[in-house]
mmCIF file of the N, C-alpha and C atoms, coordinates in Angstrom:
data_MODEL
# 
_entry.id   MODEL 
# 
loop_
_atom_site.group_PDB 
_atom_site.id 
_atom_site.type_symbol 
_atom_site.label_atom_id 
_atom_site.label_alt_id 
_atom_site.label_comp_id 
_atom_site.label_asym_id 
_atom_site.label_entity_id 
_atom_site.label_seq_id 
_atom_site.pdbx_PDB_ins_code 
_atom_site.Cartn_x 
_atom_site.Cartn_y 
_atom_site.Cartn_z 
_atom_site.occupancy 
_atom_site.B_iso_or_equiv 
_atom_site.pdbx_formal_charge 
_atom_site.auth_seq_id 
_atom_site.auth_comp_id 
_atom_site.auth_asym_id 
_atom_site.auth_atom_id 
_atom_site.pdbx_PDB_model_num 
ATOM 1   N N  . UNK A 1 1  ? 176.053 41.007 -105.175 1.00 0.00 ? 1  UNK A N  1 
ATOM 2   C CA . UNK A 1 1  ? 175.566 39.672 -105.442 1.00 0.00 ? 1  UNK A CA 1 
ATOM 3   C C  . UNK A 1 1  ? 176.241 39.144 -106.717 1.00 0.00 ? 1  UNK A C  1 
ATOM 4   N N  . UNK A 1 2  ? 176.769 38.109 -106.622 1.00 0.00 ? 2  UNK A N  1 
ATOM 5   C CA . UNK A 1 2  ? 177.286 37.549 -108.153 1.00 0.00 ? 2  UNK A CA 1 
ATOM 6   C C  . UNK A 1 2  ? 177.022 37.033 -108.741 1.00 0.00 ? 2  UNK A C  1 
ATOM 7   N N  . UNK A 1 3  ? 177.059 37.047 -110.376 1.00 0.00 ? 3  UNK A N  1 
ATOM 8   C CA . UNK A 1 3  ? 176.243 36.515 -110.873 1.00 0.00 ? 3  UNK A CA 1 
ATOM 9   C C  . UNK A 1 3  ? 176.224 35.010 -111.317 1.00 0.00 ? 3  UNK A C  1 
ATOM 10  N N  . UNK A 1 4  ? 176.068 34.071 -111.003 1.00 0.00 ? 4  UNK A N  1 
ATOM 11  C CA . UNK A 1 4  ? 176.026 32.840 -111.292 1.00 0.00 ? 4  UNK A CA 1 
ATOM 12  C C  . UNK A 1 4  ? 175.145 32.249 -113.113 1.00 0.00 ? 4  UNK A C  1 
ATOM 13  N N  . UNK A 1 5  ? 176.230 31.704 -113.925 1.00 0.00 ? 5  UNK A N  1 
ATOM 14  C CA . UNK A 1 5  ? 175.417 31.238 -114.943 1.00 0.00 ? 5  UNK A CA 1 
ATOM 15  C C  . UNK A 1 5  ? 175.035 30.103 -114.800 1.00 0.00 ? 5  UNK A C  1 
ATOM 16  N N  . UNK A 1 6  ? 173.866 29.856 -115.424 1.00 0.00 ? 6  UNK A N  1 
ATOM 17  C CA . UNK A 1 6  ? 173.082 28.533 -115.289 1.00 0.00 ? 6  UNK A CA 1 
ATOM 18  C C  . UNK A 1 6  ? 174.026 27.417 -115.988 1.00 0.00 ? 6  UNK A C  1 
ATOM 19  N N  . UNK A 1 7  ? 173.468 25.856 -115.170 1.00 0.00 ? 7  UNK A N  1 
ATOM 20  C CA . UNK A 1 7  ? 174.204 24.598 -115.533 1.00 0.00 ? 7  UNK A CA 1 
ATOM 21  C C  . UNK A 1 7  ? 173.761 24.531 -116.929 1.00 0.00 ? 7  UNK A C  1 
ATOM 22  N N  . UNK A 1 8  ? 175.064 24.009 -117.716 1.00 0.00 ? 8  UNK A N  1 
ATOM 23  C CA . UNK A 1 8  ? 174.418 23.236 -118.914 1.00 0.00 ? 8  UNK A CA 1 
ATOM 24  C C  . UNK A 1 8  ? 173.372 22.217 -118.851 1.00 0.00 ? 8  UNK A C  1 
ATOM 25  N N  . UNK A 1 9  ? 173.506 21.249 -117.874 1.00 0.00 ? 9  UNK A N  1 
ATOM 26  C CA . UNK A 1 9  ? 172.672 19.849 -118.147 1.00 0.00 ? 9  UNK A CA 1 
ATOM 27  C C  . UNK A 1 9  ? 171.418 20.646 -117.781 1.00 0.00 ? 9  UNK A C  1 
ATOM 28  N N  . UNK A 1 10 ? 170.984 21.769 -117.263 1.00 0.00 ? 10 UNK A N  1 
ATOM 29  C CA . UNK A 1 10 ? 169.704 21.897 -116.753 1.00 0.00 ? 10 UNK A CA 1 
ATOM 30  C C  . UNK A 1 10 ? 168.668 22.762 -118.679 1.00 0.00 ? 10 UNK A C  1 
ATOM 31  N N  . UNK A 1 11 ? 170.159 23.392 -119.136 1.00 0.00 ? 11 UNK A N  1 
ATOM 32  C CA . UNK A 1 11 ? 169.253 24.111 -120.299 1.00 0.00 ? 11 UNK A CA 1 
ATOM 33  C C  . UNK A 1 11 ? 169.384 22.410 -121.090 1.00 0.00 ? 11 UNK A C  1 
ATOM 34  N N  . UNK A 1 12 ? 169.491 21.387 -121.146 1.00 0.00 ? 12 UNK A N  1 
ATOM 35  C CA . UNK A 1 12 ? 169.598 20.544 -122.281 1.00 0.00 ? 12 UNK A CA 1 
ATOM 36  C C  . UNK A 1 12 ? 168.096 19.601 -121.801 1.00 0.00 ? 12 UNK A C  1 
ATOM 37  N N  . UNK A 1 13 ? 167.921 19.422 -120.338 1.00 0.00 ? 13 UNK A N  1 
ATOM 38  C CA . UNK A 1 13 ? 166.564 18.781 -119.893 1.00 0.00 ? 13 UNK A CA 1 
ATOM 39  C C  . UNK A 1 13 ? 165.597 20.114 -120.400 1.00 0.00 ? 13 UNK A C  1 
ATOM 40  N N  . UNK A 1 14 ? 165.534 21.329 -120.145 1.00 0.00 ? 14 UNK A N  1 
ATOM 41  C CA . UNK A 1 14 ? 164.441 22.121 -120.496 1.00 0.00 ? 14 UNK A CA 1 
ATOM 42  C C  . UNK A 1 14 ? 164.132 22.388 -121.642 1.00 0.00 ? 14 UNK A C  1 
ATOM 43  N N  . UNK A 1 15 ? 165.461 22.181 -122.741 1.00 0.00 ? 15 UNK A N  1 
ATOM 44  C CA . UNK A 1 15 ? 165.063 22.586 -123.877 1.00 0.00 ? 15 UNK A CA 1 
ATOM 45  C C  . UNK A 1 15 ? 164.599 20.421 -124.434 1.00 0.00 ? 15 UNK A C  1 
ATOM 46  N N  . UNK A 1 16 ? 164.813 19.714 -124.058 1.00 0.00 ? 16 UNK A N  1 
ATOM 47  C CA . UNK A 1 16 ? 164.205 18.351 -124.158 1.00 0.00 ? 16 UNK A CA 1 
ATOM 48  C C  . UNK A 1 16 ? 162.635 18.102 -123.401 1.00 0.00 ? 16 UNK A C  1 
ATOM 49  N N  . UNK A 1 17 ? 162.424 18.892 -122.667 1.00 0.00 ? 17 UNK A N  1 
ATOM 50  C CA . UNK A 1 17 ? 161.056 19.070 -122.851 1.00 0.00 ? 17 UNK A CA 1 
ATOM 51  C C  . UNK A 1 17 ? 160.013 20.119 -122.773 1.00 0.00 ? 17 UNK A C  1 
ATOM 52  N N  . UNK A 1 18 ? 161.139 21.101 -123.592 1.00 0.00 ? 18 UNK A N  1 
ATOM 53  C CA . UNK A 1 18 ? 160.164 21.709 -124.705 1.00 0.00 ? 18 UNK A CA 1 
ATOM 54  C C  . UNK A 1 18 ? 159.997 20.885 -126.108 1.00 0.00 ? 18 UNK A C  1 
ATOM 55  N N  . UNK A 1 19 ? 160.687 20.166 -126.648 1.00 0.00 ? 19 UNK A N  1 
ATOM 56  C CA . UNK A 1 19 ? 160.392 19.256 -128.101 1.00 0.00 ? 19 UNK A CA 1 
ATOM 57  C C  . UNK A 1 19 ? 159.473 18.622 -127.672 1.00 0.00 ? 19 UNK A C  1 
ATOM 58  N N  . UNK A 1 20 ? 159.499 17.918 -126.401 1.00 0.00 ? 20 UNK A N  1 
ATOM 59  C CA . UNK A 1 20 ? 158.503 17.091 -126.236 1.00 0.00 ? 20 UNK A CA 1 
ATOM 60  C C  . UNK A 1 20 ? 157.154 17.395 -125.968 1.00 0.00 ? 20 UNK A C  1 
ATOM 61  N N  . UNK A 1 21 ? 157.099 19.067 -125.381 1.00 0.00 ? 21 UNK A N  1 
ATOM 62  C CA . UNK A 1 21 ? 155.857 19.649 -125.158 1.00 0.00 ? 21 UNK A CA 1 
ATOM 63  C C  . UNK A 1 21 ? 155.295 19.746 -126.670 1.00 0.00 ? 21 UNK A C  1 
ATOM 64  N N  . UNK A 1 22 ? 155.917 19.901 -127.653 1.00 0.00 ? 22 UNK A N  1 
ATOM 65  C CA . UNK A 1 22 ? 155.028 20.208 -128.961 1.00 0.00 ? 22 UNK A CA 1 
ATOM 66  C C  . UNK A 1 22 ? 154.136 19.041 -129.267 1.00 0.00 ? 22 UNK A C  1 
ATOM 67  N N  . UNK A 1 23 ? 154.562 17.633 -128.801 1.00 0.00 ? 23 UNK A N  1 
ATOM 68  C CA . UNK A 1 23 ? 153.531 16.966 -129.026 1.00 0.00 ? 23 UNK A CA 1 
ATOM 69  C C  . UNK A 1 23 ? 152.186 16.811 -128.317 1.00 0.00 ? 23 UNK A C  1 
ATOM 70  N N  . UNK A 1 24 ? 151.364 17.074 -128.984 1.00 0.00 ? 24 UNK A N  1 
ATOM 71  C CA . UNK A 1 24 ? 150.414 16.918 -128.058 1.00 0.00 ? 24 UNK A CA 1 
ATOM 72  C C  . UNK A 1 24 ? 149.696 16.095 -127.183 1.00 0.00 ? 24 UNK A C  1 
ATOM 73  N N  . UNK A 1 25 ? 149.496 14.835 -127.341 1.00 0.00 ? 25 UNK A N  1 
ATOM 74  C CA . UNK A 1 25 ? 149.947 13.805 -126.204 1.00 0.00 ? 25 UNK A CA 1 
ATOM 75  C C  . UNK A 1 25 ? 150.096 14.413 -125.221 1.00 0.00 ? 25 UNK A C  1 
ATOM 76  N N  . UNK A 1 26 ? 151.156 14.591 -125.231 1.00 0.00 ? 26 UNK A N  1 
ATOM 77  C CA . UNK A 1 26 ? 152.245 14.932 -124.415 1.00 0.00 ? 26 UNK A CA 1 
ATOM 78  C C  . UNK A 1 26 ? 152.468 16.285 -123.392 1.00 0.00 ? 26 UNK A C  1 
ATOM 79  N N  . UNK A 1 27 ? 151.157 16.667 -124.114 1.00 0.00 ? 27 UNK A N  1 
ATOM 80  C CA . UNK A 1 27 ? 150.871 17.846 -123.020 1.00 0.00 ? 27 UNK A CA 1 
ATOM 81  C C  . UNK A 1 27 ? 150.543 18.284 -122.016 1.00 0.00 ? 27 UNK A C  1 
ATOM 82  N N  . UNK A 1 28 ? 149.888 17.033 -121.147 1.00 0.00 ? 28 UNK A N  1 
ATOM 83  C CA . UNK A 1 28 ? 149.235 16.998 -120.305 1.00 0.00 ? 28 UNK A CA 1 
ATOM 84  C C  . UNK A 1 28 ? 149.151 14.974 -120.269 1.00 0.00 ? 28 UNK A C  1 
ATOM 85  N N  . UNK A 1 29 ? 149.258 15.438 -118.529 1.00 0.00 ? 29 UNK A N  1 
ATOM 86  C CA . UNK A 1 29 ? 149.214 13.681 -118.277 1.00 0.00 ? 29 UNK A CA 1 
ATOM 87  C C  . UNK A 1 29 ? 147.760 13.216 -118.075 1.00 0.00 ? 29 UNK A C  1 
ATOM 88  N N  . UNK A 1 30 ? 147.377 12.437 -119.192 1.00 0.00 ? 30 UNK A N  1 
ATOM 89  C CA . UNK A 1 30 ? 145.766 11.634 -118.812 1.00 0.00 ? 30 UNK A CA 1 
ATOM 90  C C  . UNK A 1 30 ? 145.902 10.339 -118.910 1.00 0.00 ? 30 UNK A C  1 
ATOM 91  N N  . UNK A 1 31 ? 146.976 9.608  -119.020 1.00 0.00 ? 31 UNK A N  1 
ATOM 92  C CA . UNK A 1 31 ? 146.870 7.946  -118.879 1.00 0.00 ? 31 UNK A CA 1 
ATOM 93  C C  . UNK A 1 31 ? 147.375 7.889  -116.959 1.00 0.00 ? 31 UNK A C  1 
ATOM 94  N N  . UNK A 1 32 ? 146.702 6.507  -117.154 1.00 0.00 ? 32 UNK A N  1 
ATOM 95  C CA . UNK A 1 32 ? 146.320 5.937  -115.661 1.00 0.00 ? 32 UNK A CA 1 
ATOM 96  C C  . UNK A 1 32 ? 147.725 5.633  -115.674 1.00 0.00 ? 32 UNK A C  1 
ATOM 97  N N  . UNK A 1 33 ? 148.830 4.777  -116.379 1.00 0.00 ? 33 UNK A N  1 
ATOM 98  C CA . UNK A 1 33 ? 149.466 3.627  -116.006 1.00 0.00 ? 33 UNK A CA 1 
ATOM 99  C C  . UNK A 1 33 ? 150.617 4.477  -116.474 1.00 0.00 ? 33 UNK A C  1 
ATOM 100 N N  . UNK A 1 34 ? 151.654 4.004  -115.699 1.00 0.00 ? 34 UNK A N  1 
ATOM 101 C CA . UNK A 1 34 ? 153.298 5.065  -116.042 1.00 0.00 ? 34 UNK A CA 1 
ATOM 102 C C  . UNK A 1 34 ? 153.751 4.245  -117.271 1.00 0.00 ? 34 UNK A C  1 
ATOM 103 N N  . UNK A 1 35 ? 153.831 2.773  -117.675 1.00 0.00 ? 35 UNK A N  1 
ATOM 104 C CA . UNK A 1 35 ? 154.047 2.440  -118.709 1.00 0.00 ? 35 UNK A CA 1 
ATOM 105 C C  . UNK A 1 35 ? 153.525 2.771  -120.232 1.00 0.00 ? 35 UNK A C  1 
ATOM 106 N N  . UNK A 1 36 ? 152.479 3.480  -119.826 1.00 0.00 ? 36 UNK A N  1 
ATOM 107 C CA . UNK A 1 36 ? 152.010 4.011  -121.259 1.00 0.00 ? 36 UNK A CA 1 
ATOM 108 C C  . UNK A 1 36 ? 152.345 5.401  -121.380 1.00 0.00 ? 36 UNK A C  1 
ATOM 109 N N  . UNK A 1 37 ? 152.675 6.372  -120.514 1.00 0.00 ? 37 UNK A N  1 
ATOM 110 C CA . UNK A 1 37 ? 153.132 7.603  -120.163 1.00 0.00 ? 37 UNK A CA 1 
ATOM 111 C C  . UNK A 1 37 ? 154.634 7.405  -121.195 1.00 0.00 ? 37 UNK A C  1 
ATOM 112 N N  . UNK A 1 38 ? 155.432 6.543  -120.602 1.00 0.00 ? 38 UNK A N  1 
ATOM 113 C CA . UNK A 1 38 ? 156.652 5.958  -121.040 1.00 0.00 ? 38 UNK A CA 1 
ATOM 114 C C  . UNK A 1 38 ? 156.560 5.650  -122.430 1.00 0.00 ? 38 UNK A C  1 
ATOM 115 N N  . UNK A 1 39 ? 155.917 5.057  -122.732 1.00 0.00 ? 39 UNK A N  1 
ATOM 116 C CA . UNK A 1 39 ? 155.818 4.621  -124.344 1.00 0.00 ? 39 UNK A CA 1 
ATOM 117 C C  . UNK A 1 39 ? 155.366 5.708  -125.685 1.00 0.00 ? 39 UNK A C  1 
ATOM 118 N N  . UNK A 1 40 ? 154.652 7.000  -124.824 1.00 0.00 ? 40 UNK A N  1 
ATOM 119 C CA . UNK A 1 40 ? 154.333 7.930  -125.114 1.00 0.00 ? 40 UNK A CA 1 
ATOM 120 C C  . UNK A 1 40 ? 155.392 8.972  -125.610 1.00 0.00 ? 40 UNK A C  1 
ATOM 121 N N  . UNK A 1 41 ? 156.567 9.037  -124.526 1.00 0.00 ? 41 UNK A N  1 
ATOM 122 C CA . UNK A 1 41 ? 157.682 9.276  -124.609 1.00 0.00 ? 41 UNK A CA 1 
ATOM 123 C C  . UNK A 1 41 ? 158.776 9.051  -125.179 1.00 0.00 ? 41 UNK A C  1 
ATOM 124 N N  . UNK A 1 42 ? 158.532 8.058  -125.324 1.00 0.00 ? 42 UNK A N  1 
ATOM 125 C CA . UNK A 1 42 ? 159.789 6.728  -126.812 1.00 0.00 ? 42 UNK A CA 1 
ATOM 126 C C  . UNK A 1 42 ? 159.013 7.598  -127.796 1.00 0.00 ? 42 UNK A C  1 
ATOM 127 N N  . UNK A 1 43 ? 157.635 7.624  -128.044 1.00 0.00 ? 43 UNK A N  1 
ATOM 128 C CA . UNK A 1 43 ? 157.357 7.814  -129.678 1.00 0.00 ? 43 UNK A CA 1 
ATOM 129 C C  . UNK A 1 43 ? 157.652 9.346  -130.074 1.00 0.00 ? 43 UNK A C  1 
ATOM 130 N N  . UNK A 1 44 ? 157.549 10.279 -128.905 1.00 0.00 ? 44 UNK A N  1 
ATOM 131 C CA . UNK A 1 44 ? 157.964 11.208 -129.544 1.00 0.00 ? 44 UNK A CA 1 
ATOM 132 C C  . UNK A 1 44 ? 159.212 12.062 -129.192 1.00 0.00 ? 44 UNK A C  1 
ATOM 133 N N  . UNK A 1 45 ? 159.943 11.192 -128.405 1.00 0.00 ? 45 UNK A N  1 
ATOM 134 C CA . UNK A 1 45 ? 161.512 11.352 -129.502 1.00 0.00 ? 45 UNK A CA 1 
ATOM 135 C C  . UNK A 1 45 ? 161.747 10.909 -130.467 1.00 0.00 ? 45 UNK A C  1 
ATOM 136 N N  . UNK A 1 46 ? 160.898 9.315  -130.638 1.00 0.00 ? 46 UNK A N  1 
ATOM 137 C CA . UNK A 1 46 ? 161.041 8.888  -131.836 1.00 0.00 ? 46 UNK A CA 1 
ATOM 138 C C  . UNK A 1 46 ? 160.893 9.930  -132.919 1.00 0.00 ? 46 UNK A C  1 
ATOM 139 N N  . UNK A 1 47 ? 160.251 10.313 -133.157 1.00 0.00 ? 47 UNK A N  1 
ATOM 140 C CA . UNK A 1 47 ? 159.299 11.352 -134.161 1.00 0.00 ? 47 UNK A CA 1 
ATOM 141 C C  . UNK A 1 47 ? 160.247 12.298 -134.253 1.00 0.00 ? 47 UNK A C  1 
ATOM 142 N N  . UNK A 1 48 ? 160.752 13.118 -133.218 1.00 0.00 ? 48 UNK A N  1 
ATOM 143 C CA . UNK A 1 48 ? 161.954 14.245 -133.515 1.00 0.00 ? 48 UNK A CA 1 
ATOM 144 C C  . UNK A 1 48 ? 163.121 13.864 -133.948 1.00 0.00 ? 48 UNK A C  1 
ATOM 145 N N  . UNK A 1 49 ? 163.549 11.965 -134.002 1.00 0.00 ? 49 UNK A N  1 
ATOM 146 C CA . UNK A 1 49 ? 164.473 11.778 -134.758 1.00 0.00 ? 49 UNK A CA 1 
ATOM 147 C C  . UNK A 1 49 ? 164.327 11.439 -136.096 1.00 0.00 ? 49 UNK A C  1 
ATOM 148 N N  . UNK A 1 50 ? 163.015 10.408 -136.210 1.00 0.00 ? 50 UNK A N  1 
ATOM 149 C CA . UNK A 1 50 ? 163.417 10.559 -137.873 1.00 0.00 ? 50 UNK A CA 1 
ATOM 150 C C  . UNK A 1 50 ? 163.094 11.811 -138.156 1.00 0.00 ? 50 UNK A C  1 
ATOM 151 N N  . UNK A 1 51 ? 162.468 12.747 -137.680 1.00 0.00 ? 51 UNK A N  1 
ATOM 152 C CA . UNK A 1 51 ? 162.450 14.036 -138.792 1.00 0.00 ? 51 UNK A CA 1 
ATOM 153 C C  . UNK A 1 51 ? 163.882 14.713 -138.689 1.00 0.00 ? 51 UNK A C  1 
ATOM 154 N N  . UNK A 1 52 ? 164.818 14.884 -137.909 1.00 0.00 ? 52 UNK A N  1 
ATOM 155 C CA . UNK A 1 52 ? 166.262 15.174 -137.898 1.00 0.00 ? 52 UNK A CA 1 
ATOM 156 C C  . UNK A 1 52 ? 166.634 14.375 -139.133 1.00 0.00 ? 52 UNK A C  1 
ATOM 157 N N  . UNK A 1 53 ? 166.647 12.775 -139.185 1.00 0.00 ? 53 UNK A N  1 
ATOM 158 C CA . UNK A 1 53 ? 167.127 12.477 -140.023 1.00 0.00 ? 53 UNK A CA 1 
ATOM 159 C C  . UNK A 1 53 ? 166.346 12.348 -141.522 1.00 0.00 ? 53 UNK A C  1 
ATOM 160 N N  . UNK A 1 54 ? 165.481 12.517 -141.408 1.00 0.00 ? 54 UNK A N  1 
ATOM 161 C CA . UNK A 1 54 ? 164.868 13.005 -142.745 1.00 0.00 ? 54 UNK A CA 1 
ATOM 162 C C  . UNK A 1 54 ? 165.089 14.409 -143.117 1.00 0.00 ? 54 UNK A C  1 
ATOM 163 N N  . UNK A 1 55 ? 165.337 15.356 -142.163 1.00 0.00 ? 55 UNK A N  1 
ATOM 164 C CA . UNK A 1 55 ? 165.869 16.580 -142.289 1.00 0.00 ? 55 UNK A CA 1 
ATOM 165 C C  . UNK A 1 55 ? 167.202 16.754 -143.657 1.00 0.00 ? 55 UNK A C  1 
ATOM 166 N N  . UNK A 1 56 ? 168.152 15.622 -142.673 1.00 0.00 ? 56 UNK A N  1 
ATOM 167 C CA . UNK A 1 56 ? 169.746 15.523 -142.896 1.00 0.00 ? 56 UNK A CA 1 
ATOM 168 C C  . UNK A 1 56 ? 169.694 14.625 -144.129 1.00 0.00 ? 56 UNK A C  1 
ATOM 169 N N  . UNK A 1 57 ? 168.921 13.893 -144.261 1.00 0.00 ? 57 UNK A N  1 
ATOM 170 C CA . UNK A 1 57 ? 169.195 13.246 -145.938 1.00 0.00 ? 57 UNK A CA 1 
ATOM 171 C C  . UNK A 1 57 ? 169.316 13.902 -147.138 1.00 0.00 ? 57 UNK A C  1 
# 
């Protein structure tokens, strides 16, 4: 059997939502409406970028 290594794009979605699992929000789906699910989602990438760039300053 040979061994096949895994796709890049698949470790870059899993490890993108694992950052996003740390928020808690975000841990579990309890809003009714996909637009607030979504907006949920803006804020916490938001959040993992300024702290990158508050990191990098």
């Amino acid at each position: 059997m040979p061994v096949t290594k895994p796709l890049p794009k698949r470790w870059v979605v899993e490890r993108t939502f694992a950052w996003l699992g740390r928020n808690r929000r975000l841990s579990k789906d309890y809003e009714q409406h996909p637009s607030v699910s979504e907006a949920w989602l803006y804020l916490g990438m938001l959040r993992l970028l300024v702290k990158r760039l508050a990191r990098a300053a």
